[in-house]
C-alpha positions in Angstrom: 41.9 11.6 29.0 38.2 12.5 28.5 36.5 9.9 26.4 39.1 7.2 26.7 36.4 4.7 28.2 33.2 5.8 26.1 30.2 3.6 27.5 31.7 1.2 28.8 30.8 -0.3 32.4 32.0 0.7 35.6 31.1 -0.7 38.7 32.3 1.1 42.1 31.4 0.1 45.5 31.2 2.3 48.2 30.4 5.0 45.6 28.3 7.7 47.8 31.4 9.3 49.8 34.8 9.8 49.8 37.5 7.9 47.3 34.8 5.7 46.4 32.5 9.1 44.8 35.8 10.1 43.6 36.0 7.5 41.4 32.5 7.8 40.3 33.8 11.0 39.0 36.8 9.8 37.5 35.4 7.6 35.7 32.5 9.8 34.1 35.0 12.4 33.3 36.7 9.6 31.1 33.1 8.6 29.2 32.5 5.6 31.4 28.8 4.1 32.1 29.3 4.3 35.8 27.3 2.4 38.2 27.6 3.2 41.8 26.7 0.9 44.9 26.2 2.0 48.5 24.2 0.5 51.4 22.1 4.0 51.5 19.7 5.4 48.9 19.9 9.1 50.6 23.7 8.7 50.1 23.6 7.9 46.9 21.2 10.6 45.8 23.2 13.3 47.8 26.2 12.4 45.7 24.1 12.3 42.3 23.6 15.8 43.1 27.2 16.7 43.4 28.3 14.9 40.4 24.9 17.0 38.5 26.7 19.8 39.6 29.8 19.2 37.5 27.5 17.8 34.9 28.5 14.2 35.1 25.6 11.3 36.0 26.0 7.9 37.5 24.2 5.3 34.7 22.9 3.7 38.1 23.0 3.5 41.5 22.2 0.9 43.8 21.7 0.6 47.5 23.1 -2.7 48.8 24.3 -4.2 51.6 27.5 -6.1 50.4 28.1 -8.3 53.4 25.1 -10.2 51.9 25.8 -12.4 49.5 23.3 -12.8 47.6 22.3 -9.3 47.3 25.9 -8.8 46.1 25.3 -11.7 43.5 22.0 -10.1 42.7 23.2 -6.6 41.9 25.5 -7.7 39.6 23.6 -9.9 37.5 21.1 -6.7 37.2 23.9 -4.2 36.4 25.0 -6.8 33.4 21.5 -7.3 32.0 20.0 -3.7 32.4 23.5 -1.7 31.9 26.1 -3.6 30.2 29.0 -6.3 30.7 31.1 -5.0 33.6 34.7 -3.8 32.3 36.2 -2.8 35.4 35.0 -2.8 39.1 36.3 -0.3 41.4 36.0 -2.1 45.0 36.1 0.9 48.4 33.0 -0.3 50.2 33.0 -0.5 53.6 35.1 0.1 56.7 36.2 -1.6 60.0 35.4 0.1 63.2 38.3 0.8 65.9 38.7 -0.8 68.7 40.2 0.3 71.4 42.9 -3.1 73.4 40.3 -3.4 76.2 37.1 -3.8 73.5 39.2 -5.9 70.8 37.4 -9.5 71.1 36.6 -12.1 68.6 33.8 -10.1 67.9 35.7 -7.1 66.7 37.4 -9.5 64.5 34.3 -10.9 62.7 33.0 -7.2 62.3 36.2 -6.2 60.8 35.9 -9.1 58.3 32.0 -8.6 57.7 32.2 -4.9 57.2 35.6 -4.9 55.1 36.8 -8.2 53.9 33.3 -9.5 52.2 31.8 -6.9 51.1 34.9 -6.7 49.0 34.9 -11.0 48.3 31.1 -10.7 48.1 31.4 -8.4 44.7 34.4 -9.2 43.3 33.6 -13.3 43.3 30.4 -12.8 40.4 32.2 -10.1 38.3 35.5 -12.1 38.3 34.1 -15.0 36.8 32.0 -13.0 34.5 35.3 -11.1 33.3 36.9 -14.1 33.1 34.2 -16.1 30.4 35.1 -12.7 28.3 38.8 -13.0 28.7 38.8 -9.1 29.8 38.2 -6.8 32.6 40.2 -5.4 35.5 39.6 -4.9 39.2 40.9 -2.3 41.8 40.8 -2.7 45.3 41.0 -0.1 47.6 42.0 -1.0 50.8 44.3 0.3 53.1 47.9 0.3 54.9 46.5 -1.1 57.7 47.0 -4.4 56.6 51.0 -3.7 56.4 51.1 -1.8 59.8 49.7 -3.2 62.8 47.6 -0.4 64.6 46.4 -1.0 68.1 43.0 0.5 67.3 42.9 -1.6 63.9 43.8 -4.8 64.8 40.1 -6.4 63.3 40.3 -4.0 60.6 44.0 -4.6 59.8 43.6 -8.3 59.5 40.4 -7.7 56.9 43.0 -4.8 55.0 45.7 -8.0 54.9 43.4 -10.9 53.9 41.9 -8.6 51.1 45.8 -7.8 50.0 46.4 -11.2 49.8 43.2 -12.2 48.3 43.9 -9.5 45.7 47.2 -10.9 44.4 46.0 -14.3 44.0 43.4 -13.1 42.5 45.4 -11.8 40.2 47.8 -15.0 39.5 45.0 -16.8 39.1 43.7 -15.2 36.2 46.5 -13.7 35.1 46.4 -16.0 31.7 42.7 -15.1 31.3 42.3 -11.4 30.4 41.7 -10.1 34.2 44.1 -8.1 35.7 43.1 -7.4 39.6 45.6 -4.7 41.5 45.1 -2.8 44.9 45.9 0.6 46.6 46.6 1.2 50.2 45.7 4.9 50.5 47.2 6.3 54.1 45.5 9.3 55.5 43.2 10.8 53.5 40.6 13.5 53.6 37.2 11.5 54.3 34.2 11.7 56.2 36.3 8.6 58.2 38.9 10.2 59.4 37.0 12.2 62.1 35.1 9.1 63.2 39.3 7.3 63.5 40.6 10.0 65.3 37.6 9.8 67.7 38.2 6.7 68.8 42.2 7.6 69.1 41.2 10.3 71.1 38.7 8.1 73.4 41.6 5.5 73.9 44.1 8.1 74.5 42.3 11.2 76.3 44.0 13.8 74.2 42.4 16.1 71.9 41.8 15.0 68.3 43.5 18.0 66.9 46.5 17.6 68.8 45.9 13.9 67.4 45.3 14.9 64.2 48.9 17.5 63.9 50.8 14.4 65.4 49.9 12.3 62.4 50.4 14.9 60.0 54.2 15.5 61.5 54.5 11.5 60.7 53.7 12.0 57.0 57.2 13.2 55.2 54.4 14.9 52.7 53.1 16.5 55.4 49.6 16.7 54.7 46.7 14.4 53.7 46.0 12.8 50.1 42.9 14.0 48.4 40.1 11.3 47.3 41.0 12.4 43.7 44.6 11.9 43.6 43.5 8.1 45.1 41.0 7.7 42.1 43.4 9.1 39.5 45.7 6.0 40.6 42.5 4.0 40.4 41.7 4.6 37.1 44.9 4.1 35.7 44.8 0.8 36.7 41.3 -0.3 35.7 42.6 1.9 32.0 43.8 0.3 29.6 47.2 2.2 29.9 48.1 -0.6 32.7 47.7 -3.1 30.6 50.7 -5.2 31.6 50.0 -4.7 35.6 48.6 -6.8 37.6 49.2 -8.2 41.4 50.3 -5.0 42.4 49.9 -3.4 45.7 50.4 0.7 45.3 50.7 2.2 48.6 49.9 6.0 48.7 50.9 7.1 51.9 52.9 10.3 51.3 56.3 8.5 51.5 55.2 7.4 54.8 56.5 3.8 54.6 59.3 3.9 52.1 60.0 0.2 51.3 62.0 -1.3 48.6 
């Protein structure tokens, strides 16, 4: 509904590229002062561009790296003096690499958790306690059904996907008699910049081509196709909205039927 969040403040990581610009968009299309965060300025001045061109604008942008703390802690605290009070943060920063079983080490795990789990942790720990001295807000998380199937080239990035799932619904308990409602998606395969750079390293593990790769997947989907970025931010926003206003601690995968659990 266009105008259904008139000026009030959006925070959304990982806002350059893929579901995260999606939401950007999403967002502005409803009225929303939308700030977006990414670790690169160029990014985030390419996608000002595209938004221009459907006559939407990002209120801000800031480049940040989020597996800092302190520049998280930072960013936040400028966005709520320059901008506004932050009413719902929109969390799809970051992603693991993939490992292949012979590279997977300790260190793979800690880059899993470094470039997924606290960039996540890192933003979500100053706005949640600032939401929670108002007794309002609401927090997405976009994450990923990694965490609820264990892949052989995601092993480090799966255990990030299931700590932030977990960390997401206590979140959500925690607070759940304060005003801040905290929910997650899992998208499945969907049409991103990463997917190419995921079905290159499926293809280096495996020697087979990544088309071939790529139709094998898409046979797995009973959908049979991709989601779009859009169709994961529409599910985004109506959960930050205020139409979800009784929701929280929720997990929504969006998988094209893929898992189909009770």
């Amino acid at each position: 509904m266009i105008g259904e969040m008139n000026n009030q403040v959006v925070l959304v990581t990982g806002a350059s590229k893929g579901i995260g610009l999606a939401c950007v968009e999403r967002f502005a299309q409803a009225g929303a002062r939308v700030v977006g965060v990414s670790r690169s300025a160029d990014n985030l001045a390419q996608a000002a561009q595209a938004l221009a061109a459907k006559g939407l604008t990002m209120a801000a942008s800031h480049a940040v790296d989020l597996s800092d703390a302190q520049a998280a802690t930072a960013m936040v605290e400028r966005v709520e003096g320059e901008i506004g009070p932050i009413v719902a943060l929109v969390n799809s920063a970051g992603a693991a690499r993939r490992f292949t079983p012979d590279e997977i080490n300790a260190a793979a795990f800690r880059q899993g958790m470094d470039s997924k789990y606290f960039p996540y942790v890192h933003v979500l720990e100053p706005v949640i306690h600032r939401m929670v001295s108002r007794a309002s807000g609401s927090i997405v998380n976009i994450i990923g059904q990694g965490g609820k199937q264990a892949g052989v080239l995601h092993l480090s990035g799966g255990a990030a996907n299931a700590a932030l799932m977990l960390s997401t619904v206590g979140f959500a308990r925690a607070y759940a008699d304060r005003g801040v409602r905290v929910n997650a998606i899992n998208p499945g395969l969907t049409r991103t910049s990463r997917v190419d750079a995921n079905f290159e390293a499926s293809a280096r593990a495996s020697g087979r081509p990544m088309a071939e790769l790529l139709d094998e997947e898409l046979a797995r989907i009973p959908m049979r196709r991709m989601a779009e970025p859009s169709e994961i931010a529409e599910v985004a926003y109506f959960l930050a909205s205020p139409r979800a206003s009784y929701v929280s601690g929720v997990i929504i995968p969006m998988d094209g039927c893929t898992t189909s659990v009770i």
